[in-house]
Each structure stands twice: as structure tokens, then as C-alpha cells.
C-alpha positions in Angstrom: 15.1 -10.6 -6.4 13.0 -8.3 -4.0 11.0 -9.7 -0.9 8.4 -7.2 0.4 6.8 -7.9 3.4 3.9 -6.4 4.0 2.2 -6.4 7.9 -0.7 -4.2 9.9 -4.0 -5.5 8.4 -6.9 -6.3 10.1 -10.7 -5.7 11.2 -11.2 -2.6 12.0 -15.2 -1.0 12.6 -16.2 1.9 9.9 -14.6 5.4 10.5 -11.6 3.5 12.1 -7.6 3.7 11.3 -5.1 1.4 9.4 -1.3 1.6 9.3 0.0 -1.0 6.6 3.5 -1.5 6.4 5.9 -2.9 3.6 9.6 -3.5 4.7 12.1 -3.5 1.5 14.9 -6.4 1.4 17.0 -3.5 -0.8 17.1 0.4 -0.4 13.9 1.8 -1.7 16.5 4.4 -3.6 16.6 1.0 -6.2 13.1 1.6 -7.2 11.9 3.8 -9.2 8.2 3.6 -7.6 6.5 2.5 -4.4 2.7 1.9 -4.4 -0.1 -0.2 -2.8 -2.7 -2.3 -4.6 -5.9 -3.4 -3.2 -8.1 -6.7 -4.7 -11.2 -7.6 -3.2 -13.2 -10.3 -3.9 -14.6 -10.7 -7.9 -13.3 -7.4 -8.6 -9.5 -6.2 -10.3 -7.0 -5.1 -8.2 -6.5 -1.5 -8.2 -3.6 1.0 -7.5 -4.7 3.0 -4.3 -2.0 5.2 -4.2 1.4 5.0 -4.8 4.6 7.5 -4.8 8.0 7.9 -6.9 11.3 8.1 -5.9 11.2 11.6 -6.4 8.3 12.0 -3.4 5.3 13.0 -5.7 2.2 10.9 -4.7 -0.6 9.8 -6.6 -3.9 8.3 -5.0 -6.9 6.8 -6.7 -9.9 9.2 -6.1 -12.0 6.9 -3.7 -9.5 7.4 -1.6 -7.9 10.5 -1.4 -8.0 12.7 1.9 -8.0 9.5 3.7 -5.4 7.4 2.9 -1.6 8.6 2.7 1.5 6.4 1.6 5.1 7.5 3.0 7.8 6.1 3.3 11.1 5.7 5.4 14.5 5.1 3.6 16.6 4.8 6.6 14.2 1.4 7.6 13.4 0.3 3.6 9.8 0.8 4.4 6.7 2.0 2.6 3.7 3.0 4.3 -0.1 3.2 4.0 -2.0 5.2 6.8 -5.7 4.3 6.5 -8.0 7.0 7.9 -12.0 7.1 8.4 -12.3 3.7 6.5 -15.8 2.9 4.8 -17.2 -0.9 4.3 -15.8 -0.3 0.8 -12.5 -0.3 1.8 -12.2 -4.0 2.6 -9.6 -5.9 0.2 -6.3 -8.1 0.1 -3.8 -4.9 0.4 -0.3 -5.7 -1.3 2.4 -3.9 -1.3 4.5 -3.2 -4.8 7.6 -2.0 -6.4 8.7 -1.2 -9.7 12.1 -0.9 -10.7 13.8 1.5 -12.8 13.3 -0.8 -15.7 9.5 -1.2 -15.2 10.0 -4.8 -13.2 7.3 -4.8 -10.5 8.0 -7.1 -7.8 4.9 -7.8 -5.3 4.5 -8.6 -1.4 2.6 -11.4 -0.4 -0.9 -9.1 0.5 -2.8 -8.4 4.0 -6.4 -8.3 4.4 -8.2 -5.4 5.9 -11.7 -6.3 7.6 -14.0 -3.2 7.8 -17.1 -3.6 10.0 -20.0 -1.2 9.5 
């Protein structure tokens, strides 16, 4: 079993900054990918960007040259910096892992607020 537990949501006004963090109860080198997710209300959650163990990266296109995901092996985190947000951006952000036999395990979610 994985825990992920994700932290840094909140309101934040339009053209403002986000860092969301997920902390790893195992070394991230036991996943084969890292990603966040994003569901707002009466729609599907949707990937937002997410990167493989390898390092290559992979954003959804509403959100690319604003958002970047990182992560640090040494402290089991994943990352998801949050730059110039828009009122589009608001959503229940959770953090996910997949292991190297396609099991994703999922954090619990934090909500982003956007104000315009």
C-alpha cells in the first residue's frame, strides 16, 4: 500500500502562484509514474501533467508554460508549481502514482480557489 499526501492548496486571486506538494510513503524510484489530476465540479478529472521515472514530462495543453511538476527523490516528493493561474484553474488537485505494473494509487485531493 502507498499513502500520498498531498498539501499547499488554496485561494489564490487570478495571475497568482501555487506550489502543491505530494510526499511518497515509498521511494518514488518504485513507481513507474508521477502525475497530478485535477476534478472540478460536474466535470471528469483530468491528467494535468505528470512525469516518468525516467524525467520526461507530459502536460495537458491548457496548461502548459504555466504549470511544472518536479519532483525530489531524496524527500519522496512530487511537485506541482502553479504559475499565472486563470478562474479555470479551480479544481480538487490529487496527486497519483502508478506502479510498474499499471496500479495507480491516489492522494486524498486539495482544493485550489482562484479569485478573478
Amino acid at each position: 500500500q502507498v499513502q500520498l499526501v498531498e498539501s499547499g492548496g488554496g485561494l489564490v486571486q487570478a495571475g497568482g502562484s501555487l506550489r502543491l506538494s505530494c510526499a511518497a510513503s515509498r521511494n518514488l524510484f518504485s513507481f513507474k509514474s508521477m502525475g497530478w489530476y485535477r476534478q472540478a465540479p460536474g466535470k471528469q478529472r483530468e491528467l494535468v501533467a505528470e512525469i516518468v521515472i525516467g524525467g520526461d514530462t507530459n502536460y495537458a495543453d491548457s496548461v502548459k508554460g504555466r504549470f511544472t511538476i518536479s519532483r525530489d527523490n531524496d524527500k519522496n516528493t512530487v511537485y506541482l508549481q502553479m504559475n499565472s493561474l486563470k478562474p479555470e484553474d479551480p479544481a480538487v488537485y490529487y496527486c497519483s502514482v502508478r506502479s510498474y505494473v499499471g496500479v495507480p494509487y491516489w492522494g486524498q485531493g486539495t482544493q485550489v480557489t482562484v479569485s478573478s
